[in-house]
C-alpha positions as CSV (number, residue, x, y, z in Angstrom):
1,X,-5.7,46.1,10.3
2,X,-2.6,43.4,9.7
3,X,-2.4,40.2,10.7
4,X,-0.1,37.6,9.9
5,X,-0.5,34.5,7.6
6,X,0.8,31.4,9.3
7,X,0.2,28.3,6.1
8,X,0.8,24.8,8.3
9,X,2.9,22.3,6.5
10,X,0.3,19.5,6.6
11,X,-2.6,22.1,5.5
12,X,-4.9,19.7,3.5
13,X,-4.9,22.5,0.6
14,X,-1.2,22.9,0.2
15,X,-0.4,19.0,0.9
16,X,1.7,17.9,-2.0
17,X,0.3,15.2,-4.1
18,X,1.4,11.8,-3.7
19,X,4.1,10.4,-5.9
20,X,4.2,7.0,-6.9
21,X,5.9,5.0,-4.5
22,X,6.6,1.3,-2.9
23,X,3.6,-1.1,-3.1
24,X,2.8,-1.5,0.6
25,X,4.0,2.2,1.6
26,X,0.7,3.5,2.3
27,X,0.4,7.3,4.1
28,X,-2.5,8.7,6.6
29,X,-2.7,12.6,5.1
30,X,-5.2,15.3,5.5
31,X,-7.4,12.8,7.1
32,X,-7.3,10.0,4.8
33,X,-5.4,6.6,3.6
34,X,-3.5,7.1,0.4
35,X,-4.4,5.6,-2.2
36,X,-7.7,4.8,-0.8
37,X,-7.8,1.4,-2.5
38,X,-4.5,-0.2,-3.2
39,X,-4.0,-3.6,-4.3
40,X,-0.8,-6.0,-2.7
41,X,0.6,-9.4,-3.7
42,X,0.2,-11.6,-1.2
43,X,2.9,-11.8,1.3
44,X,3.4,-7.7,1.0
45,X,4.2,-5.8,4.4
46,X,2.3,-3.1,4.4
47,X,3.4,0.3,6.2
48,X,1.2,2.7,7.2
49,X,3.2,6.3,7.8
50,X,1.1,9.0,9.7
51,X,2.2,12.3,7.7
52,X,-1.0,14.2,9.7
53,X,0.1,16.3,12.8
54,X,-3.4,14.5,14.7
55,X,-3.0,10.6,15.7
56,X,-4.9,8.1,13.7
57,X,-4.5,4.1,13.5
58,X,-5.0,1.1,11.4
59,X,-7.6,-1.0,12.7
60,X,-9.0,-4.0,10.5
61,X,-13.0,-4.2,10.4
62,X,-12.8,-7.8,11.6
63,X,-9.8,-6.9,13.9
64,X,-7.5,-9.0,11.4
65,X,-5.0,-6.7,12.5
66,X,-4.6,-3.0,14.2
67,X,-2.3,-0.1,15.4
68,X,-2.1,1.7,18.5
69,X,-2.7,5.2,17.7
70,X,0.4,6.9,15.6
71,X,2.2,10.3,16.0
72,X,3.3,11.9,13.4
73,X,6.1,10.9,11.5
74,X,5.4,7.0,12.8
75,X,4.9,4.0,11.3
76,X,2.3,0.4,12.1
77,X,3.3,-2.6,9.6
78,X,1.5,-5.5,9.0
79,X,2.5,-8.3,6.5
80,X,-0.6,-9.7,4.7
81,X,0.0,-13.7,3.9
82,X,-3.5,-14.7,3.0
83,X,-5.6,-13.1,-0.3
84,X,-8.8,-11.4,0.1
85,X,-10.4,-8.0,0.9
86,X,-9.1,-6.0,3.6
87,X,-11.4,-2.8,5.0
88,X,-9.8,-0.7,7.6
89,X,-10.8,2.3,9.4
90,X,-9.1,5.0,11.9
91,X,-10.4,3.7,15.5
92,X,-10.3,7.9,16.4
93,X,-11.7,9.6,12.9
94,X,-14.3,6.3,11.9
95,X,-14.9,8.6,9.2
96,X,-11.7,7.7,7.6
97,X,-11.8,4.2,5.8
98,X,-9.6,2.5,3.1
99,X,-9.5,-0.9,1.5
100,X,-6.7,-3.3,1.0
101,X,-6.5,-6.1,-1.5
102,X,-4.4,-8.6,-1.3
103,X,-4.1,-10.7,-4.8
């Protein structure tokens, strides 16, 4: 019996890893913010790029600030102008949860 192999592009075990890129150029991958933590100075605009084939968003516990749910390949940007401890979440996957802080 043959059948064929068919490896996705946005497989979680062949995702590449991240390089290191802009501060504030944050990606939704394989189910997950990256980095997970990530610290901004104040006044950053943040982007959040959806590299996953499933939508997610960016919603702020607190509802400081949110996302309608992303496609793949778009984008949600939010610029951060007072310091403290942001903790968002993916309104669809709750599972999925990252924290921003802004210095």
């Amino acid at each position: 019996m043959r059948a064929p192999l068919v490896v996705s592009e946005n497989a979680p075990l062949v995702t590449p890893p991240s390089s290191p890129g802009t501060p504030g150029a944050l990606s939704i991958r394989a189910f997950a913010f990256r980095p997970g933590t990530v610290a901004v100075p104040r006044n950053s605009l943040v982007r959040w790029t959806n590299d996953d084939a499933t939508p997610h968003t960016v919603t702020a516990r607190g509802g400081a600030f949110g996302s309608k749910p992303l496609a793949k390949g778009t984008s949600s940007r939010h610029r951060f102008t007072a310091p403290g401890r942001y903790r968002y979440f993916c309104a669809l996957h709750p599972s999925m949860s990252a924290t921003l802080v802004v210095r």
